[in-house]
SEGUBA-753099 format. One record per residue (C-alpha): residue number from 1; x, y, z; residue in three letters. Coordinates in Angstrom, 2 decimals. Each point is the difference from the previous one (the first is absolute). Layout:
SEGUBA-753099
{num:NUM&px:X&py:Y&pz:Z&residuo:ALA}
...
//
This chain:
SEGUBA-753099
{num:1&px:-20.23&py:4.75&pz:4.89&residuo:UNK}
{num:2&px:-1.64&py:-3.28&pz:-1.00&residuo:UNK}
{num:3&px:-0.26&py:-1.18&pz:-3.74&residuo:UNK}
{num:4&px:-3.51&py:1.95&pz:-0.03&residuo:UNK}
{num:5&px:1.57&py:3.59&pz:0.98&residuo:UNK}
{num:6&px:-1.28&py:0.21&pz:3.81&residuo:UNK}
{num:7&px:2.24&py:0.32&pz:2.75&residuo:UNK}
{num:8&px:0.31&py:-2.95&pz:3.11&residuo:UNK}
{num:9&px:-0.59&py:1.60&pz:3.29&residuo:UNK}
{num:10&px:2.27&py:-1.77&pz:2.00&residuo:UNK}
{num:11&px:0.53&py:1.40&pz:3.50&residuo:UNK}
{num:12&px:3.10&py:1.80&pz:0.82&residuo:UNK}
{num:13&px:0.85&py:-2.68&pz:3.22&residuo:UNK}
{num:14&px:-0.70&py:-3.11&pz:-2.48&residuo:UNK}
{num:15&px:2.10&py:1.35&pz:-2.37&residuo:UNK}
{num:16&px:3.22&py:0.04&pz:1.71&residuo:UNK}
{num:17&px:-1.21&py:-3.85&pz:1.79&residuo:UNK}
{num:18&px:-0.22&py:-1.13&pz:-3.84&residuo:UNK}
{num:19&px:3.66&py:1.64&pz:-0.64&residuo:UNK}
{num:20&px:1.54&py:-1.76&pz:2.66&residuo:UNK}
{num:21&px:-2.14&py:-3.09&pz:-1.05&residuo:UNK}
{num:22&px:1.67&py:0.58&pz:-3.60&residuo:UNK}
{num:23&px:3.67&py:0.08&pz:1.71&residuo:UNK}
{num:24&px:-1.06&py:-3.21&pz:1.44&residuo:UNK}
{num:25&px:-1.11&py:-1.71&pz:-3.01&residuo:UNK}
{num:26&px:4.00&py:0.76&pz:-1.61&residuo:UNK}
{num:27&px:1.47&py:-0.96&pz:3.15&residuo:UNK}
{num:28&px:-1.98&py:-3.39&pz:0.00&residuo:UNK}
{num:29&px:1.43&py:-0.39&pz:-3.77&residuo:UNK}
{num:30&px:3.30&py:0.66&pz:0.76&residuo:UNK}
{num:31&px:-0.24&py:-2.15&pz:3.67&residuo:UNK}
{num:32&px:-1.83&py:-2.84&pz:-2.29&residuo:UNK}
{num:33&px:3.13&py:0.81&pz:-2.94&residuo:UNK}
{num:34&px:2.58&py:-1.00&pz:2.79&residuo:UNK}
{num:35&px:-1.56&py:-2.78&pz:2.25&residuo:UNK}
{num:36&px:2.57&py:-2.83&pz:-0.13&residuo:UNK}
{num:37&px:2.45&py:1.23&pz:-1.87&residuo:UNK}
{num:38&px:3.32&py:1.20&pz:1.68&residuo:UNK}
{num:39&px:2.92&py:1.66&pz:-1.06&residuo:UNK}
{num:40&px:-1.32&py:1.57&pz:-3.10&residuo:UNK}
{num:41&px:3.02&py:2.83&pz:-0.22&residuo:UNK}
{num:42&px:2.71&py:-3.05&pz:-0.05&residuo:UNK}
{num:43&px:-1.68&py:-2.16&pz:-2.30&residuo:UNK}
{num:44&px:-0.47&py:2.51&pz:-2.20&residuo:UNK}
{num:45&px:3.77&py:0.97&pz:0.26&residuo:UNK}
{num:46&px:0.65&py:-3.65&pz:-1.14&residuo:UNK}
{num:47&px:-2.01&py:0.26&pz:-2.99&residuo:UNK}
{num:48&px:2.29&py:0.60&pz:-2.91&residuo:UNK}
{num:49&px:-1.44&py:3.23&pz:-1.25&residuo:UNK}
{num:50&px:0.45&py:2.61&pz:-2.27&residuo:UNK}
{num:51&px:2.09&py:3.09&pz:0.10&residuo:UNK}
{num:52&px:-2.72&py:2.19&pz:0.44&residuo:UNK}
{num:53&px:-1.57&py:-1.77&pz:2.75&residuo:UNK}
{num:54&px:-0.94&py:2.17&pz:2.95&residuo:UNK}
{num:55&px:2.00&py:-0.86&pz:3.86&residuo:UNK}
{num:56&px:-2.04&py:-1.98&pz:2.46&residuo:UNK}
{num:57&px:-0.41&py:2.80&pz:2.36&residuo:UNK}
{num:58&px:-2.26&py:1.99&pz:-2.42&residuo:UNK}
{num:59&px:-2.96&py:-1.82&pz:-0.38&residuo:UNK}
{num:60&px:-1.40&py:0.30&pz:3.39&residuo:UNK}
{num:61&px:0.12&py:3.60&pz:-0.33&residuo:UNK}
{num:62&px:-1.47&py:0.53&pz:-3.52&residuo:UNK}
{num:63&px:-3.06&py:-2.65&pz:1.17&residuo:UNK}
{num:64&px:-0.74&py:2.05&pz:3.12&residuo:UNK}
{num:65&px:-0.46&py:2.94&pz:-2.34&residuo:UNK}
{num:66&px:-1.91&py:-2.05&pz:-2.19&residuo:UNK}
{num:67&px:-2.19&py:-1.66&pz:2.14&residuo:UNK}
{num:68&px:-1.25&py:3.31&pz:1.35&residuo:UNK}
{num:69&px:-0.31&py:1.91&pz:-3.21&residuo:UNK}
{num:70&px:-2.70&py:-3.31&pz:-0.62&residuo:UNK}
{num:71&px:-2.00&py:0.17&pz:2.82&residuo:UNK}
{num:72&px:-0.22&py:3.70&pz:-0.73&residuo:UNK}
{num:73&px:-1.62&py:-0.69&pz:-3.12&residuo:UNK}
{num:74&px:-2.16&py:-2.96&pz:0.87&residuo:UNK}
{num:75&px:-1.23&py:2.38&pz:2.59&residuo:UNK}
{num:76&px:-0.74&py:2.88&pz:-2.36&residuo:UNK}
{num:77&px:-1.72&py:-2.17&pz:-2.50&residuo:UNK}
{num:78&px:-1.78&py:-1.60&pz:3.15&residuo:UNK}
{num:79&px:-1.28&py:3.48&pz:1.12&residuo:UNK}
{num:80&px:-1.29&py:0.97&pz:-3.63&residuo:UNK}
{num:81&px:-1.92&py:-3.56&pz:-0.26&residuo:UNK}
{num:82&px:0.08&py:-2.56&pz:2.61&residuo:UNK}
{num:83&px:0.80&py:-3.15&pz:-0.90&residuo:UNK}
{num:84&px:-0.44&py:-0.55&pz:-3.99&residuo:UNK}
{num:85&px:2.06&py:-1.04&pz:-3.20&residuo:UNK}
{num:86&px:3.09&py:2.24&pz:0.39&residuo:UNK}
{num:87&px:0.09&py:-1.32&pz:3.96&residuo:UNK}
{num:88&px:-0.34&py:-3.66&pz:-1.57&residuo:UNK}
{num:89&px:2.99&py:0.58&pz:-2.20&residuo:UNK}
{num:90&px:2.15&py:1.76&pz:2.69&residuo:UNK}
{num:91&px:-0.69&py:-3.45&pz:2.51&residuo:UNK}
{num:92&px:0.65&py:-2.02&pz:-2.81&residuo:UNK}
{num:93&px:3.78&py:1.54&pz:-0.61&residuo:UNK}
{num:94&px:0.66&py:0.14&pz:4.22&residuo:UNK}
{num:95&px:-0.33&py:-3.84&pz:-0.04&residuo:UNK}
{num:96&px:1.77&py:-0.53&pz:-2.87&residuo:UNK}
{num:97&px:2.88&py:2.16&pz:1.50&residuo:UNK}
{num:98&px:-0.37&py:-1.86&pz:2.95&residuo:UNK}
{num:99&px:0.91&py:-3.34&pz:-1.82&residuo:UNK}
{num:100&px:2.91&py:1.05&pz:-1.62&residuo:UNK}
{num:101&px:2.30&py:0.01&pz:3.06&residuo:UNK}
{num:102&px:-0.56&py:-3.88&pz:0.70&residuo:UNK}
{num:103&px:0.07&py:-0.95&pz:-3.48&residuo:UNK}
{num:104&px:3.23&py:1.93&pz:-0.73&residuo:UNK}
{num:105&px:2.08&py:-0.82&pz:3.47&residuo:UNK}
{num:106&px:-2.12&py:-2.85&pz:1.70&residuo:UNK}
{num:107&px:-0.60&py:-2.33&pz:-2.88&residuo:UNK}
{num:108&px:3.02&py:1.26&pz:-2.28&residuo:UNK}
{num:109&px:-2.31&py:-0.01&pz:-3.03&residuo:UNK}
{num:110&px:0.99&py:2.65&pz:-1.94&residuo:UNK}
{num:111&px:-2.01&py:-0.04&pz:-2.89&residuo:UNK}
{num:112&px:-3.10&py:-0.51&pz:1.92&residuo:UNK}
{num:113&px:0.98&py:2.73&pz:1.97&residuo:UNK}
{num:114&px:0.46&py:2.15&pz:-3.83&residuo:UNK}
{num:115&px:-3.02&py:-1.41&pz:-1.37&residuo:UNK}
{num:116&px:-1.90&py:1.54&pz:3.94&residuo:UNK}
{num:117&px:1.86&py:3.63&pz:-1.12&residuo:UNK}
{num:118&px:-1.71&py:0.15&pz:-3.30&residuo:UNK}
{num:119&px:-3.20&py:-0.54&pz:1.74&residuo:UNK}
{num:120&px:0.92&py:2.33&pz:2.28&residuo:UNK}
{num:121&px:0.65&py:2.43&pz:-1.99&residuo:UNK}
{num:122&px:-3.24&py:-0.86&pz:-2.53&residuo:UNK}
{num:123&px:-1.87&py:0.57&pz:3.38&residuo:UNK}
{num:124&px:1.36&py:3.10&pz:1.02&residuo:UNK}
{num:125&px:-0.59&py:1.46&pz:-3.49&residuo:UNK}
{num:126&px:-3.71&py:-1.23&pz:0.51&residuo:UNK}
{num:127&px:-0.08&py:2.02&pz:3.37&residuo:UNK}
{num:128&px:1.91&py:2.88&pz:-1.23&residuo:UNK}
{num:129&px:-2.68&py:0.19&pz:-3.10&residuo:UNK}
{num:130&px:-3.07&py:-0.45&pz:1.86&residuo:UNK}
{num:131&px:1.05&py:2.59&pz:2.55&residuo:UNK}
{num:132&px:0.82&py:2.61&pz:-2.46&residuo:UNK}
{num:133&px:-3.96&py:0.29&pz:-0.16&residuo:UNK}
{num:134&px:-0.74&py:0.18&pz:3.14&residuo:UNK}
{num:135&px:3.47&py:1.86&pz:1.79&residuo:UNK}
{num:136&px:2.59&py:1.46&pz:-2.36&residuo:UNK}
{num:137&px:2.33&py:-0.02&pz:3.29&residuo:UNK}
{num:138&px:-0.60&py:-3.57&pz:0.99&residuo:UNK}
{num:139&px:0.96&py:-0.76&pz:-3.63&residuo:UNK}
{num:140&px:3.11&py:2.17&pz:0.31&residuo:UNK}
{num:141&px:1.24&py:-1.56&pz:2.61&residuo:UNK}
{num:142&px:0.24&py:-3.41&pz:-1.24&residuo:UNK}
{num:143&px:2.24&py:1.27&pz:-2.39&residuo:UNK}
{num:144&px:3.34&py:-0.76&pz:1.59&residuo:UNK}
{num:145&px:-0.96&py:-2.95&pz:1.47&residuo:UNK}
{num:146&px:-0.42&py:-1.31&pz:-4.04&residuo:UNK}
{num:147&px:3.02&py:1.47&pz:-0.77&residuo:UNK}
{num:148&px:1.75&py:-2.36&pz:2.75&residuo:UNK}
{num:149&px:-1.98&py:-2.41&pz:-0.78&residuo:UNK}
{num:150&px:0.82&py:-0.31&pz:-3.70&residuo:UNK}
{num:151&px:4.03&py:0.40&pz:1.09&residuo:UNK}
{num:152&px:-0.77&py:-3.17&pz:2.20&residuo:UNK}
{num:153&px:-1.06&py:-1.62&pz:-2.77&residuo:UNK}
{num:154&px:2.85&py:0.41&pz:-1.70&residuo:UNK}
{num:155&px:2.30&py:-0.61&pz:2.52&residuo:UNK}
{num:156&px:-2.07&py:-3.24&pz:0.97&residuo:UNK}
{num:157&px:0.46&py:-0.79&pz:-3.33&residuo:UNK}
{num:158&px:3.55&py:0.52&pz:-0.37&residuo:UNK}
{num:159&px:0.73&py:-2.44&pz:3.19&residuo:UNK}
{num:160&px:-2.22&py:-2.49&pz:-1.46&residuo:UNK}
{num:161&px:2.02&py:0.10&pz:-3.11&residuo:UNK}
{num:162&px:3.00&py:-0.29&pz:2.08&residuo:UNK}
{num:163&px:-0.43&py:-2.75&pz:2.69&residuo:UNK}
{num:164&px:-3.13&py:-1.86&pz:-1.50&residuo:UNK}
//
């Protein structure tokens, strides 16, 4: 539905194109996330952390997830409106994710990299909020990726506070 009630034709072959073009879009953030910076899983095993940080190993597997469940909903919101406000917000929050990466492990700057995850997750509230309206699903399913997003935080946070 758009913000006026009516439903968006969108034909059932340019549907699944936009899909895939939404898996592209993530896959462009996270390509973009890691240009240039190597050996992410061993620097961040150097990084005095805390206790309850999480191994290495499991943040390629929770992003993959991620990354799909937000293409999903960019593409649900897409269908319901085109391009618009909530679509805004959700391109907004991809590049910030996408900037992270090289602030955190390329340039080492921690609490630039902190101040990038509040944005983040400012923007992903923003998207989350304006797609309520318009696709309860697409909404839904940027729920976990706040949740990590706000544990991030605080782990960002916590290795700032321990090798800044």
């Amino acid at each position: 539905m758009t913000i006026s009630g009516t439903i968006r034709r969108v034909g059932r072959g340019r549907r699944w194109w936009a899909l895939l073009g939404f898996g592209a879009a993530v896959t462009v953030a996270a390509a973009v996330g890691a240009l240039g910076v190597r050996n992410t899983q061993e620097e961040y095993a150097d990084l005095a952390q805390p206790a309850w940080a999480p191994p290495p190993w499991l943040f390629g597997p929770v992003w993959t997830v991620l990354y799909g469940l937000i293409a999903v909903s960019g593409w649900l919101v897409w269908q319901r409106t085109g391009w618009g406000p909530a679509l805004g917000a959700w391109v907004t929050q991809l590049v910030l994710n996408a900037l992270w990466t090289p602030l955190f492990f390329g340039a080492g700057r921690y609490g630039l990299a902190f101040a990038d995850l509040v944005l983040m997750w400012l923007a992903i509230g923003v998207t989350g909020a304006l797609s309520w309206r318009v696709s309860r699903p697409a909404a839904l399913l940027l729920l976990p990726y706040g949740a990590w997003v706000t544990f991030a935080g605080a782990l960002n946070l916590a290795i700032w506070r321990l090798n800044g």
